[in-house]
C-alpha positions as a LaTeX table, in Angstrom:
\begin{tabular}{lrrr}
\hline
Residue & $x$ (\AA) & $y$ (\AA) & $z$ (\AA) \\
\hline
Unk1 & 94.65 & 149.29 & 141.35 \\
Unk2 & 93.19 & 149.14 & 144.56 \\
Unk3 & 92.76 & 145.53 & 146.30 \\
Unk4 & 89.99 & 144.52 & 148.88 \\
Unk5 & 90.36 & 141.81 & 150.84 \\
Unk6 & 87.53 & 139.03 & 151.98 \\
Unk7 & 87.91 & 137.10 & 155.08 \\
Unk8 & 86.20 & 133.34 & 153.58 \\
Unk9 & 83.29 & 132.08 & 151.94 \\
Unk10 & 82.40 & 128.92 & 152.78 \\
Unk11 & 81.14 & 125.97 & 151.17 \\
Unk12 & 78.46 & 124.26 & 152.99 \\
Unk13 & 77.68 & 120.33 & 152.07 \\
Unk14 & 73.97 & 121.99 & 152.91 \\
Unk15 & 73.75 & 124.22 & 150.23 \\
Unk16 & 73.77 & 121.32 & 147.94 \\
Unk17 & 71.00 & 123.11 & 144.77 \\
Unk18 & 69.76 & 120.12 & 142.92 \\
Unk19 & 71.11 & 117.50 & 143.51 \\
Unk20 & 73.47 & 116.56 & 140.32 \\
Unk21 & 73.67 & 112.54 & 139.95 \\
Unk22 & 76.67 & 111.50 & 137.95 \\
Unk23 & 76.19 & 107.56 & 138.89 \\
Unk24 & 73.52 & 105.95 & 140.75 \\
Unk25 & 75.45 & 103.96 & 142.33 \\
Unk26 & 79.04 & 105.49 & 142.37 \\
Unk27 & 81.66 & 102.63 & 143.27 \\
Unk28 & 85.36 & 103.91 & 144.65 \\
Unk29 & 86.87 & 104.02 & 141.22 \\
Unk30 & 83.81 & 106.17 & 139.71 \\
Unk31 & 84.26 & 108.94 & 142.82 \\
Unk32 & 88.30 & 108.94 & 141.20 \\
Unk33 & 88.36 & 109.43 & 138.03 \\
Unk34 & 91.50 & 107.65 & 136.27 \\
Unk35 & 94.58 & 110.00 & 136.23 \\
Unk36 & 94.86 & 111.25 & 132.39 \\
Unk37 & 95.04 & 114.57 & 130.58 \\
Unk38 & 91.65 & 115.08 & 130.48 \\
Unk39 & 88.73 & 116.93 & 132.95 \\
Unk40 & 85.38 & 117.64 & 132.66 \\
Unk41 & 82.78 & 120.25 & 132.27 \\
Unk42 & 79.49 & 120.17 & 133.93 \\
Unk43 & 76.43 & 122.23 & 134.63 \\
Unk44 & 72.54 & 123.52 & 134.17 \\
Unk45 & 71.19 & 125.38 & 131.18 \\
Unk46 & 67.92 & 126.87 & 132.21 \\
Unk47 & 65.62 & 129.74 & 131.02 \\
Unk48 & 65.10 & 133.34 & 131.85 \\
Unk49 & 63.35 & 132.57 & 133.88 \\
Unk50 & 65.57 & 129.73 & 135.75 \\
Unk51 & 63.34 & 127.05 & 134.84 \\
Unk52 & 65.41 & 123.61 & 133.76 \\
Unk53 & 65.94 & 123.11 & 129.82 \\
Unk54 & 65.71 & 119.41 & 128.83 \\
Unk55 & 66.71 & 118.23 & 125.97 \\
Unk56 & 69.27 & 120.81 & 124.69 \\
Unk57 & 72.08 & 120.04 & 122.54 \\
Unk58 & 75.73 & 120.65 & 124.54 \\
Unk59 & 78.79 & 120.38 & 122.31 \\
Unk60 & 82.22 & 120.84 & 122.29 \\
Unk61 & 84.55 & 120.41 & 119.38 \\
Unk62 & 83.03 & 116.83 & 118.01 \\
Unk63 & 81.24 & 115.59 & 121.33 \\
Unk64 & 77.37 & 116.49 & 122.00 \\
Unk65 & 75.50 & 115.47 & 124.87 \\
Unk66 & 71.80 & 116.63 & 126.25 \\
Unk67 & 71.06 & 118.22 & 129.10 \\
Unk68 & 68.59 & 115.90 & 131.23 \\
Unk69 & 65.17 & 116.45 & 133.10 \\
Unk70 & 66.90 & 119.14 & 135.53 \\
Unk71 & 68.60 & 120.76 & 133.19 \\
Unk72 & 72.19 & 119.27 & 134.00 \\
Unk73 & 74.72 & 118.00 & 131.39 \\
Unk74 & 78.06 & 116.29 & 131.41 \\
Unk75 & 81.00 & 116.53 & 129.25 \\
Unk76 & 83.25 & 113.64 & 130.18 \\
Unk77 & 87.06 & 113.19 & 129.38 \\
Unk78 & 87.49 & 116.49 & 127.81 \\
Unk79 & 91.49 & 116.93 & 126.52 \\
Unk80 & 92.94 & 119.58 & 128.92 \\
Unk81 & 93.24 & 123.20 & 127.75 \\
Unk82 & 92.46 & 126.49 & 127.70 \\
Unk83 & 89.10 & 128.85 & 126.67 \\
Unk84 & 87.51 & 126.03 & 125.22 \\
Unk85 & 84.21 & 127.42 & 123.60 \\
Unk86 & 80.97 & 125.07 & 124.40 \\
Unk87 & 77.61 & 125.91 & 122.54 \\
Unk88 & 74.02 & 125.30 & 123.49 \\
Unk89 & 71.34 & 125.01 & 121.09 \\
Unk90 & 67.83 & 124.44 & 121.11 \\
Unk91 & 65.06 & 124.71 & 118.62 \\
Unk92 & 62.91 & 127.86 & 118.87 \\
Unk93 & 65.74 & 129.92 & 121.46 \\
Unk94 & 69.04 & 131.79 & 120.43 \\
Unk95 & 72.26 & 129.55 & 120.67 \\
Unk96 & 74.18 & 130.46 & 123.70 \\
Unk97 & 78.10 & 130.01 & 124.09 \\
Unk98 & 79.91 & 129.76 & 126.98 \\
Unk99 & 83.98 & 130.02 & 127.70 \\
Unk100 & 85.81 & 127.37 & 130.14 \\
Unk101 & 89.14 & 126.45 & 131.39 \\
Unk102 & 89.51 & 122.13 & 131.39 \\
Unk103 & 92.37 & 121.21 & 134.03 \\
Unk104 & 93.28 & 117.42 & 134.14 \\
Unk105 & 91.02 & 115.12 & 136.10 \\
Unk106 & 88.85 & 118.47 & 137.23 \\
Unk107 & 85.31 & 119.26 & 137.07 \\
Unk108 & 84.55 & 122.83 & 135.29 \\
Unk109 & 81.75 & 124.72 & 135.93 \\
Unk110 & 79.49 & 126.20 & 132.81 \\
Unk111 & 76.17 & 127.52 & 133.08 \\
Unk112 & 74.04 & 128.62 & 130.54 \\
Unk113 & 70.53 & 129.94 & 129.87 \\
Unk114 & 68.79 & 130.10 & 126.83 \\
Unk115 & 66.37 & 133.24 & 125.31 \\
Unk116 & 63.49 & 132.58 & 122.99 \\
Unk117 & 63.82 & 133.49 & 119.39 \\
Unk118 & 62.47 & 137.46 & 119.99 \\
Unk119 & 61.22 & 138.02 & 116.20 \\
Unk120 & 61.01 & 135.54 & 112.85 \\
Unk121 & 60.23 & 136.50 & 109.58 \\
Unk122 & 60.12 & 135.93 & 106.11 \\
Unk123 & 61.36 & 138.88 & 103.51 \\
Unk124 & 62.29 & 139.32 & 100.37 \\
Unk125 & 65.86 & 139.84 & 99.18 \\
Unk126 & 64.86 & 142.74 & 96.50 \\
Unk127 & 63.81 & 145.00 & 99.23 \\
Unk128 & 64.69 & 147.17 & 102.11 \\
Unk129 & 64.90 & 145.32 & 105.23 \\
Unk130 & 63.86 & 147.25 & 108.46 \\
Unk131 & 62.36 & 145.27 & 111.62 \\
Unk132 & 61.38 & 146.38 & 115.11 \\
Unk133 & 61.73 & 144.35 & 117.74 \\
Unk134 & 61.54 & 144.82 & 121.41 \\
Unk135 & 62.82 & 148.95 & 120.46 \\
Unk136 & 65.98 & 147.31 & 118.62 \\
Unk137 & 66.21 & 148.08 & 114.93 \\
Unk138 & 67.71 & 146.67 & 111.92 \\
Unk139 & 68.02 & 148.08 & 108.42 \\
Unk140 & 69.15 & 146.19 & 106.04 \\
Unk141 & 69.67 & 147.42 & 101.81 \\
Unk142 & 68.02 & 145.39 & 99.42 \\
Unk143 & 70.22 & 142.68 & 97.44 \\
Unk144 & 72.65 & 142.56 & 99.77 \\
Unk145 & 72.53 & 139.30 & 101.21 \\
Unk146 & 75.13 & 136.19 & 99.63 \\
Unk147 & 75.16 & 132.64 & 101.08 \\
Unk148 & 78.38 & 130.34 & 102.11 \\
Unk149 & 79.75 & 130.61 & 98.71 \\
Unk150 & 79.53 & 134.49 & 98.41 \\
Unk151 & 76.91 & 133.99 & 95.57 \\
Unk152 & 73.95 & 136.56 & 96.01 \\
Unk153 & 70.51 & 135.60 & 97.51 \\
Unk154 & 67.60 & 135.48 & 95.35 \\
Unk155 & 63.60 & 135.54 & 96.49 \\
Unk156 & 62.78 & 135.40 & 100.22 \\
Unk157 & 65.14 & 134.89 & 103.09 \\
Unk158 & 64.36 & 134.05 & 106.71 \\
Unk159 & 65.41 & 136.46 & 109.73 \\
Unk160 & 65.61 & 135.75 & 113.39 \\
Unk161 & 66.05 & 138.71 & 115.82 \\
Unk162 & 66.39 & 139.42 & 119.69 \\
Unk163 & 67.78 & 142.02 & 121.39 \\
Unk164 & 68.72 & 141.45 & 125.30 \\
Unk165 & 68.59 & 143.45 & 128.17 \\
Unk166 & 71.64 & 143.97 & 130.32 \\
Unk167 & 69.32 & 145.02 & 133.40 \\
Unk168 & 67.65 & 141.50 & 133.07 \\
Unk169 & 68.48 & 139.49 & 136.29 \\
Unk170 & 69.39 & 136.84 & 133.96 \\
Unk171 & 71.52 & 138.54 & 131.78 \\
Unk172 & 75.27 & 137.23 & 132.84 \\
Unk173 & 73.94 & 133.37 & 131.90 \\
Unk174 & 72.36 & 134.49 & 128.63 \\
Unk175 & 75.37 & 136.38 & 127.60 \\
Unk176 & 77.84 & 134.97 & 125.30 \\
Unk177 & 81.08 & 134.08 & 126.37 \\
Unk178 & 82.94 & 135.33 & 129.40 \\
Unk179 & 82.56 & 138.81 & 129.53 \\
Unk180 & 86.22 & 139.31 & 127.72 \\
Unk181 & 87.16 & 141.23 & 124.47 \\
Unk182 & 89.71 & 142.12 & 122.01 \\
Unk183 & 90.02 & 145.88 & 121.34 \\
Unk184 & 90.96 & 146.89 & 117.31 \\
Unk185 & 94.56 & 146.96 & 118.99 \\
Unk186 & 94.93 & 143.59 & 120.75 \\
Unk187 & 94.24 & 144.22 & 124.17 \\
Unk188 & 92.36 & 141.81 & 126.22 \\
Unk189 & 90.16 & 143.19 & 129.05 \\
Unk190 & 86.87 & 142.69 & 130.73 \\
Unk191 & 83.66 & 144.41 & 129.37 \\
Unk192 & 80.76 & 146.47 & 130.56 \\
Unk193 & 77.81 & 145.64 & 128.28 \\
Unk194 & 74.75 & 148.28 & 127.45 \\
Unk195 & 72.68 & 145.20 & 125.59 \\
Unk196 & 73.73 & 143.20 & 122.45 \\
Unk197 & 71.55 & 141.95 & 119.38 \\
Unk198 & 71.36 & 138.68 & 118.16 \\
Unk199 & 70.32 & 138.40 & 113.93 \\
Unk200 & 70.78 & 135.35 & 112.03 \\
Unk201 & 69.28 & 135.14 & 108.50 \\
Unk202 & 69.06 & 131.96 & 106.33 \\
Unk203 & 67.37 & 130.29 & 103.73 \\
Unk204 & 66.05 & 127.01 & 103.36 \\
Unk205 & 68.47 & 126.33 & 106.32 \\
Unk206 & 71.67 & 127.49 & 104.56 \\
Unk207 & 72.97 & 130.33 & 106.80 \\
Unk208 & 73.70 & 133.67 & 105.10 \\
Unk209 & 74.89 & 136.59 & 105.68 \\
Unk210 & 75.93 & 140.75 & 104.09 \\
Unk211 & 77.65 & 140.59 & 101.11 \\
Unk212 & 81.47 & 141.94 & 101.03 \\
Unk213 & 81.55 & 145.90 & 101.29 \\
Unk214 & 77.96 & 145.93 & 102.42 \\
Unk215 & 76.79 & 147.43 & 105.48 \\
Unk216 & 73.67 & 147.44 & 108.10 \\
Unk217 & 72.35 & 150.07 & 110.50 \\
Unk218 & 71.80 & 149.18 & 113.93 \\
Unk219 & 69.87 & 149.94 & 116.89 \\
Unk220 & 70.35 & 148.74 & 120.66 \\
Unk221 & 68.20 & 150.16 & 123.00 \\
Unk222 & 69.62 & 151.88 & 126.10 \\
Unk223 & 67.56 & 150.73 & 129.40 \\
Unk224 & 65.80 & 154.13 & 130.90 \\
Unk225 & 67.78 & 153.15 & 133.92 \\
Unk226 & 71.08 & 153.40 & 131.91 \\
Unk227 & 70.28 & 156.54 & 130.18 \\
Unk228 & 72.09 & 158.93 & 132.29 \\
Unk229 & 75.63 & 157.13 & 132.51 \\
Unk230 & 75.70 & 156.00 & 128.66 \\
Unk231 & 78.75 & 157.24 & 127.12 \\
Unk232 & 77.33 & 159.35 & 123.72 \\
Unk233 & 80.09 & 156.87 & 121.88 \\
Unk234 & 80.56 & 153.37 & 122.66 \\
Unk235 & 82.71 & 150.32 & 120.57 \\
Unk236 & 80.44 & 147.50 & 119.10 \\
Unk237 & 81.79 & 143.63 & 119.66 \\
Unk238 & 80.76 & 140.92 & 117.98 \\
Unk239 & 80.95 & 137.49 & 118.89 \\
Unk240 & 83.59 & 135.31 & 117.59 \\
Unk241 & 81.68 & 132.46 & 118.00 \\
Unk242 & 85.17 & 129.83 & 117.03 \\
Unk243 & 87.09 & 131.62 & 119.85 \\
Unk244 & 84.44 & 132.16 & 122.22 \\
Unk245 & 85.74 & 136.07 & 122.90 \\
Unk246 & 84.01 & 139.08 & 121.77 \\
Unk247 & 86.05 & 141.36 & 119.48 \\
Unk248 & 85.84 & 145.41 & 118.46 \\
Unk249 & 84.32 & 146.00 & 115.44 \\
Unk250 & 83.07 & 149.66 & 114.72 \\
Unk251 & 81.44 & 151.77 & 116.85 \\
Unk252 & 77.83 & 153.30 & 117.97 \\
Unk253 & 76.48 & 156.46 & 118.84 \\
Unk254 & 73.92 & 156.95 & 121.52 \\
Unk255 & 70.70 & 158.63 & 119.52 \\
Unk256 & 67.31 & 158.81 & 120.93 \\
Unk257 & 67.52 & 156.63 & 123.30 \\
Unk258 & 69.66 & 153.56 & 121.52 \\
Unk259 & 73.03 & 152.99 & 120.48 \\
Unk260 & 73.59 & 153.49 & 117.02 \\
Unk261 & 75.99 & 152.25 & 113.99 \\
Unk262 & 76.67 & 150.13 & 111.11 \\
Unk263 & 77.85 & 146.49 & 110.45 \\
Unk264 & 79.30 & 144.48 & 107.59 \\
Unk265 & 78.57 & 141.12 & 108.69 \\
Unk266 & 75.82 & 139.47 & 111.56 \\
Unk267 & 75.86 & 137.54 & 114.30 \\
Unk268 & 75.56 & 138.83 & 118.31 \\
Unk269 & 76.50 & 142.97 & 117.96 \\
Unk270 & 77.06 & 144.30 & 121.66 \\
Unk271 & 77.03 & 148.00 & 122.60 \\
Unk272 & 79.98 & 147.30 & 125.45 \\
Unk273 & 83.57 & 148.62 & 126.16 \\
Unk274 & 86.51 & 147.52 & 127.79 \\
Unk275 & 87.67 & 148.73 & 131.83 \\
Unk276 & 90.57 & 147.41 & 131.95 \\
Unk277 & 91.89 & 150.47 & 133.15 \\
Unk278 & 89.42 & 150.60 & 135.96 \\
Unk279 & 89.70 & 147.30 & 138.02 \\
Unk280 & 90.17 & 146.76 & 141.52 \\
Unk281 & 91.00 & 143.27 & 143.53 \\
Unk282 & 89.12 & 141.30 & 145.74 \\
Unk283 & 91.06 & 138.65 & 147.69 \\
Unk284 & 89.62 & 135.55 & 149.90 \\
Unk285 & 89.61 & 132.51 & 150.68 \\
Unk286 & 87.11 & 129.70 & 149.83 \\
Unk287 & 86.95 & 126.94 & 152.78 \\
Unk288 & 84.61 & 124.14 & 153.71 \\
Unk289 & 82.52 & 124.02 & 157.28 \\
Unk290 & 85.49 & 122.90 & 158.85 \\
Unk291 & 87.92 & 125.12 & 157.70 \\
Unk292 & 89.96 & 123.40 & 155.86 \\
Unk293 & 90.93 & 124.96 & 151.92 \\
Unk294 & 89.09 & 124.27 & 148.86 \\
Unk295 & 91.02 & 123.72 & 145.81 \\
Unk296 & 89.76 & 124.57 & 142.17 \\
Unk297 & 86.39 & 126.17 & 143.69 \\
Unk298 & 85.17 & 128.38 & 140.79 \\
Unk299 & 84.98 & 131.88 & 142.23 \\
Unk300 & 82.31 & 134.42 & 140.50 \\
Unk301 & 81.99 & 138.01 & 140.80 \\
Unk302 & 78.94 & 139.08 & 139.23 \\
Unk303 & 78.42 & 143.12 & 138.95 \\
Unk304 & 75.12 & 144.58 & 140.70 \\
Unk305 & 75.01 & 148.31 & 139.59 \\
Unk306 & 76.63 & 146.98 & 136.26 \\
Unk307 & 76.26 & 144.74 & 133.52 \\
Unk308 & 79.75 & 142.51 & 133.72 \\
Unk309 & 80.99 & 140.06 & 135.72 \\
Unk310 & 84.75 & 137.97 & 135.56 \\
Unk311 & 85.53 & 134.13 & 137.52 \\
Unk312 & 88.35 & 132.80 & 139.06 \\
Unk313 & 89.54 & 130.09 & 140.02 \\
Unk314 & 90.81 & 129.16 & 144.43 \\
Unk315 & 93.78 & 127.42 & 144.91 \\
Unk316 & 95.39 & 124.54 & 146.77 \\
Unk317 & 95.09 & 126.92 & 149.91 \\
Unk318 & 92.07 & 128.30 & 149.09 \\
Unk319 & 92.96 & 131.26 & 148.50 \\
Unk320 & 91.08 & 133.23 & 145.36 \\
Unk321 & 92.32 & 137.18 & 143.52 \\
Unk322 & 89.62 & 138.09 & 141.08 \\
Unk323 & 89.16 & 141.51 & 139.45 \\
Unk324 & 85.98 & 143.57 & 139.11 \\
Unk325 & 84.99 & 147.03 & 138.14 \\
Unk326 & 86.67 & 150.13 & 140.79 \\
Unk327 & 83.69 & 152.01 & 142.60 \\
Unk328 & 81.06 & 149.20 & 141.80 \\
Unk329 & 78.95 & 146.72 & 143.48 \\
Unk330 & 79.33 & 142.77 & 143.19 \\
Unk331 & 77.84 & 139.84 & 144.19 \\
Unk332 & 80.79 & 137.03 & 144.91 \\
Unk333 & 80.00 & 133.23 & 145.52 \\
Unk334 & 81.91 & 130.09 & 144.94 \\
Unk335 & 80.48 & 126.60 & 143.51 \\
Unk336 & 82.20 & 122.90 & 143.53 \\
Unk337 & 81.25 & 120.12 & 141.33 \\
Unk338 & 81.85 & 116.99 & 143.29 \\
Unk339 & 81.58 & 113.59 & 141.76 \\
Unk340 & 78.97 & 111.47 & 142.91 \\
Unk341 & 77.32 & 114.45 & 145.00 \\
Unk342 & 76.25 & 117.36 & 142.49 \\
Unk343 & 77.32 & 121.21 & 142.76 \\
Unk344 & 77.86 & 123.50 & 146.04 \\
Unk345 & 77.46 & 126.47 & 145.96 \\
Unk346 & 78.55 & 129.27 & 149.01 \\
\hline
\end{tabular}
């Protein structure tokens, strides 16, 4: 593992990006919060296109909140603890789902942005499924879809599809998670994604889903800027939407131009893999316009000649270690929530 070592980045009160009010008027005991085992998350769900989302139901565990006018939400007095999974759902767009780490009276950072629904339809249960949209396919064999209770579907069902781009400029924010998987084995690592699916199917709002032992084929499309480093084989993931992790399920072969394979069950299916083995280090040090350390600044790498990126977190000296992908290019910045202030960003 080789490590590379930043001099600073530094947080500027300057670079303030709108402005995040958490009181109008914040007296001295608001800028404190009171010392307990509990933080907070904040942040801005937007859309491709970085435009502010009002309006769009944040949750974690039993608490829900909207995100305003700007697109910002608050989660307040949030138990402490680790990967705790927060969803954000809107009518009409795909439900997002992002990964955080709540330390006691902190501020954690999640951002999220939100894709419109790419494909809906109505079908009918008794025959062959096979939809096309934006080059992804799906295939699915007639009377093969069971609701909740396992019983099988009968009539029409409703499908929702969208595939997603991992070239996109806005693809780490619309991507699940934290960029981290679970091979077949165990292992935890961080992952390099060629695109992912989204399919949800329902009816009459009751979510369903494949029956036991039945299986769909597949089809993520490969970006023509992709095509010549796309491994022939790749794992699928799919999203474990109660842990917040992606996990290895099966596996895809690269055929005309999209990864291929079959499924047993739906939900986001991502055409990824695991480089664990092929990490380097970046050091720093994240300081204010002074000089002086900034503790618990969130730290993000965010791959530029690859779909990935990982976050970390600076501590009491400032100081930061983060991993990325060996012989790749990254964009690394640092962000602060500050009560009373809004978010920096360096």
């Amino acid at each position: 593992m080789n490590n590379i070592k930043l001099r600073e980045i530094f947080l500027y009160p300057a670079m303030l990006v709108c402005l995040l009010i958490f009181s109008a008027c914040p007296s001295d005991e608001d800028d404190f919060p009171p010392i307990s085992d509990v933080g907070y998350i904040t942040g801005k769900v937007t859309t491709l296109d970085g435009q502010p989302l009002t309006m769009v139901s944040v949750s974690l565990a039993e608490m829900t909140v909207l995100s305003d006018v700007d697109g910002y939400y608050i989660l307040d007095d949030i138990p402490v603890g680790e990967n705790q999974v927060i969803s954000f759902k809107m009518d009409g767009f795909v439900t997002n789902y992002k990964r955080v780490d709540v330390l006691k009276d902190a501020y954690a950072l999640a951002h999220a942005a939100l894709s419109p629904v790419g494909i809906e339809a109505q079908l009918n249960v008794d025959q062959e499924t096979n939809i096309d949209f934006s080059g992804a396919k799906v295939k699915i064999p007639a009377n093969t879809i069971v609701d909740g209770n396992g019983s099988v579907v009968t009539g029409s069902f409703n499908i929702k599809a969208t595939y997603f781009n991992p070239t996109d400029d806005n693809y780490i924010d619309v991507f699940p998670g934290d960029f981290m998987g679970e091979s077949t084995t165990g292992d935890v690592g961080l992952l390099e994604s060629y695109g992912f699916i989204n399919v949800e199917l329902s009816k009459d709002g009751e979510a369903l889903n494949l029956a036991e032992g039945s299986i769909s084929e597949i089809s993520i499309p490969v970006p023509a800027e992709l095509q010549s480093i796309a491994p022939t084989t790749i794992p699928l993931f799919f999203f474990d939407e109660e842990n917040g992790i992606w996990k290895e399920e099966g596996s895809a072969d690269l055929i005309n131009g999209s990864y291929t394979g079959t499924v047993s069950h739906f939900s986001n299916w991502n055409a990824d893999f695991i480089y664990e083995d092929q990490t380097c280090t970046i050091k720093g040090r994240v300081v204010d316009q002074n000089g002086n350390p900034i503790d618990f600044a969130r730290v993000v790498a965010n791959g530029v000649d690859f779909s990935g990126s990982n976050v970390a977190f600076s501590g009491s000296d400032g100081r930061f270690s983060i991993k990325i992908k060996s012989d790749s290019r990254v964009v690394v910045f640092a962000e602060l929530a500050i009560p009373g202030v809004g978010i920096l960003i360096g």
